[in-house]
Structure formats: C-alpha cells, structure tokens
N, C-alpha and C positions, 0 to 999 in steps of 0.2 A: 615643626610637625614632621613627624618621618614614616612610612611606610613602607611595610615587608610582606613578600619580596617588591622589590622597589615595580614601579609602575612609571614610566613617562606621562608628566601633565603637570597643571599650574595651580596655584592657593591664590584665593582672590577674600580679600576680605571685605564684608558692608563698612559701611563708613562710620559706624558705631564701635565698631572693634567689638562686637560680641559673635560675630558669626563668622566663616570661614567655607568656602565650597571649594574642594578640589574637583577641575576637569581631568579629565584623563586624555591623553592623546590617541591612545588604544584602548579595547572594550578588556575590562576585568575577565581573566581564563576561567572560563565558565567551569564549577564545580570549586574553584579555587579560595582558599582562605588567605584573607589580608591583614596584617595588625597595624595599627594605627596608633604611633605615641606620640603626645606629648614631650617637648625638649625639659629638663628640670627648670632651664632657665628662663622657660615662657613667664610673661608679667603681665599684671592688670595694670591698666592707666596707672592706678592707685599705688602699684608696687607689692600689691598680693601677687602671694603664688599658692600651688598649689600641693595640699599636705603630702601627695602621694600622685606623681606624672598619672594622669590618666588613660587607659588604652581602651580601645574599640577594636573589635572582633565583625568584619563581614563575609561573609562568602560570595564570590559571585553566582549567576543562575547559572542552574545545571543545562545542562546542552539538550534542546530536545530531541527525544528518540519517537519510535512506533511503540505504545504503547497495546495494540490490539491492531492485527491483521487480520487478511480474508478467515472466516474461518473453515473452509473448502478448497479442496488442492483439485478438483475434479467435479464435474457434474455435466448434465443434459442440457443446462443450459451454453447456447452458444454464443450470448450477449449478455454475459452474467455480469450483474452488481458486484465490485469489490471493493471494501472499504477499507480504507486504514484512520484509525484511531492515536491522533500525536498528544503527548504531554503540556504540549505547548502551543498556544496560537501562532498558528503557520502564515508564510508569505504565501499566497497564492502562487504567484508566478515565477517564485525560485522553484517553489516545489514543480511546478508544469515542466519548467526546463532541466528540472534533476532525472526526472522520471522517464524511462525507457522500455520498453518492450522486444522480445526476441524471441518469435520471427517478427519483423517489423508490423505494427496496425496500428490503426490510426484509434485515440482514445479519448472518449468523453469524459470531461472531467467536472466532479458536481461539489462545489463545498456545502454539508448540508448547515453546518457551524466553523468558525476559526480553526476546531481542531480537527473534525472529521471530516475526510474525502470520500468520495464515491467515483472511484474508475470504472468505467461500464464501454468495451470498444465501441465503436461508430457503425460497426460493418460484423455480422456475423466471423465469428472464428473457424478455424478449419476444424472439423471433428477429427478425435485424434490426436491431434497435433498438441504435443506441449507448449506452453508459452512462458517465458523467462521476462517477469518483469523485475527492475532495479532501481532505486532510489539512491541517489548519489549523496555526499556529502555536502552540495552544491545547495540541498534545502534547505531555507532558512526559517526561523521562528518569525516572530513581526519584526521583532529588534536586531535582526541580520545574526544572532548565535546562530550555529553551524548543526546540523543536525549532527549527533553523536558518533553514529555507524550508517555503515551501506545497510538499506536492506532489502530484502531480495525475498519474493516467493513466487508461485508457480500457479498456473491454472490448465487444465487437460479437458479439453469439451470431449464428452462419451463420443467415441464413435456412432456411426449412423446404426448401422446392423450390429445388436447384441449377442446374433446368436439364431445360427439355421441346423435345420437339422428333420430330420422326422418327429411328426405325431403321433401321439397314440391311435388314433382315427383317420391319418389323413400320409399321405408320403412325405410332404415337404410342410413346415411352419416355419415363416420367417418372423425373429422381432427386433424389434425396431428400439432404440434408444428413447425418442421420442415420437410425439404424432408427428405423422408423414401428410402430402400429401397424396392421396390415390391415384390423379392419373395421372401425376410424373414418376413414383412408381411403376407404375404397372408399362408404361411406355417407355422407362430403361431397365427394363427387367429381360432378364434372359437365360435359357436352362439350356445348357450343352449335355449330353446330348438330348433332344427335345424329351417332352414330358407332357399324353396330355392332360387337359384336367382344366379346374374351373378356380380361378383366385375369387380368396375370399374376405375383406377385411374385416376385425373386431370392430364394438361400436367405438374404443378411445385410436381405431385408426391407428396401431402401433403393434400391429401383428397383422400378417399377412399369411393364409395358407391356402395352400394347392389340393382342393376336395377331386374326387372319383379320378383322378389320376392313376396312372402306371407306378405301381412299386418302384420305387429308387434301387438301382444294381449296386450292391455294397462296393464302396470306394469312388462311385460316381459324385 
C-alpha cells in the first residue's frame, strides 16, 4: 500500500487479512488530496490478485473559517451582542484563548451551538471608542484543525451626544445617542458662558432642550 504525497504512520491489519487501517502519526493537511494504491503485487491467501491495482481518492477536512460575522461595525448599544458564525464545530477554549480585543475588556462569551458564538463584553464600552477584536489561528475546530485565517472586525459604540445645536422654538437642543439618565445629566451639565432658561427632557429621555432661555451669541 502506498500513499501520495506520503504521510508518516502504520498499516495494521485484522487477523482475517481482509482489512487494513492506516494510523497517521500527523493529522491529514486539511483541504488536502491523497491517493491511495495498491502494490500490483499484493496477493490473496488464495494467490488472486487483482485485475487492475485499485486506488482511493480522499481529501482531508477543510480548515474551519468564520463563515458569518457581527453584522454591525457601530451602534448605540454599548454591551452589544456579537456573533460569529464557524463552518465547523469549535473548541470552546482554543477559541476563548485565540480571541482578543483592543483597547483591552473583559468578554462574555456564550456558545448558543458548536458553531455559533456570542461575545457580548462584561462591562459597558467606552462610547466613541473603536474596538479591535482578533481571532487568532490558535482556534480550533473539535478535532484540533487550525482555524484557516486571522479574523478580525470592529465595533464603535455611538457616542453619548449626537448632536447640539439650536431649536426651532428653543436656543439650545441637546440629543443624546441613546436614553440618558436625567439627573446625572442635568447635574454634569454646564453652559459657558451661562444661559438662563429651563431644561426640558422628551418622553424617550434622549433629547434635552433649554426653553425661555437667552438667545445663544453666534459662535458661543
């Protein structure tokens, strides 16, 4: 029996001589084609052979990749769900150890199946701030294959303040990314040079405006 391209490992045969299991000492190169012949001069007990040396054709399994990431590079939320979608049933704990983030936070990590992940950090993210996450080659499928490529996406929580400016009705509207709360708001809130007037929130609490106030002086 010969195999190409050659592989290190042993032929063991049952005691019947009808069967034959090669081990491999290393794992078949994932994606890889191997042929498999027969010698012309292999014999049965009997002294048959065979009309035409026989071959086998296997491939080994393809390397799992990410088949479906976050599909959001940005949002309001600042403890977002992100999931990635593998071809292959994953190691839990190669993957935990592949997996990185930058600026560093600490990450929840939820398998909802074999293949699918749910990273969701532990701790609110900085609004603003991009975040660099990385999956190393270091992840494994169940069967230790190597995960194919790096890969890499990003997540950017909205900033807090979308957007101030004058009202139609009013000098100042402030809005907000998402609901706030009111009185830590209003209690780090502060107009150079003062302004007076009366804050007023919407009812989803994500817009703040300054009623019967002083006109804003263009460029203040």
């Amino acid at each position: 029996l010969a195999l190409e391209p050659s592989l290190a490992g042993t032929f063991a045969w049952n005691e019947a001589g009808t069967a034959v299991t090669f081990t491999p000492t290393a794992r078949f190169a994932a994606g890889k084609t191997y042929t498999l012949t027969v010698h012309e001069g292999l014999r049965g007990r009997d002294g048959a052979t065979f009309a035409a040396p026989p071959v086998w054709m296997l491939t080994g399994a393809d390397a799992p990749r990410v088949l479906r990431g976050p599909g959001v590079v940005a949002g309001d939320d600042v403890q977002p769900a992100l999931a990635l979608t593998f071809s292959r049933a994953m190691s839990p704990e190669s993957v935990a150890a592949a997996l990185s983030v930058a600026p560093e936070a600490a990450l929840d990590l939820t398998w909802d199946d074999d293949h699918t992940l749910t990273i969701r950090p532990a701790a609110p993210l900085a609004p603003g701030q991009r975040y660099e996450f990385v999956l190393e080659t270091g992840a494994t499928d169940a069967e230790g294959v190597a995960l194919l490529d790096r890969y890499r996406f990003g997540y950017t929580p909205a900033p807090i303040l979308a957007d101030a400016g004058p009202a139609d009705d009013a000098p100042l509207l402030l809005t907000f990314a998402r609901r706030m709360n009111p009185a830590g708001v209003v209690e780090a809130l502060s107009v150079t040079p003062p302004v007076e007037g009366e804050w007023r929130w919407n009812a989803t609490k994500d817009a703040l405006t300054l009623w019967n106030g002083t006109p804003l002086v263009g460029g203040v």
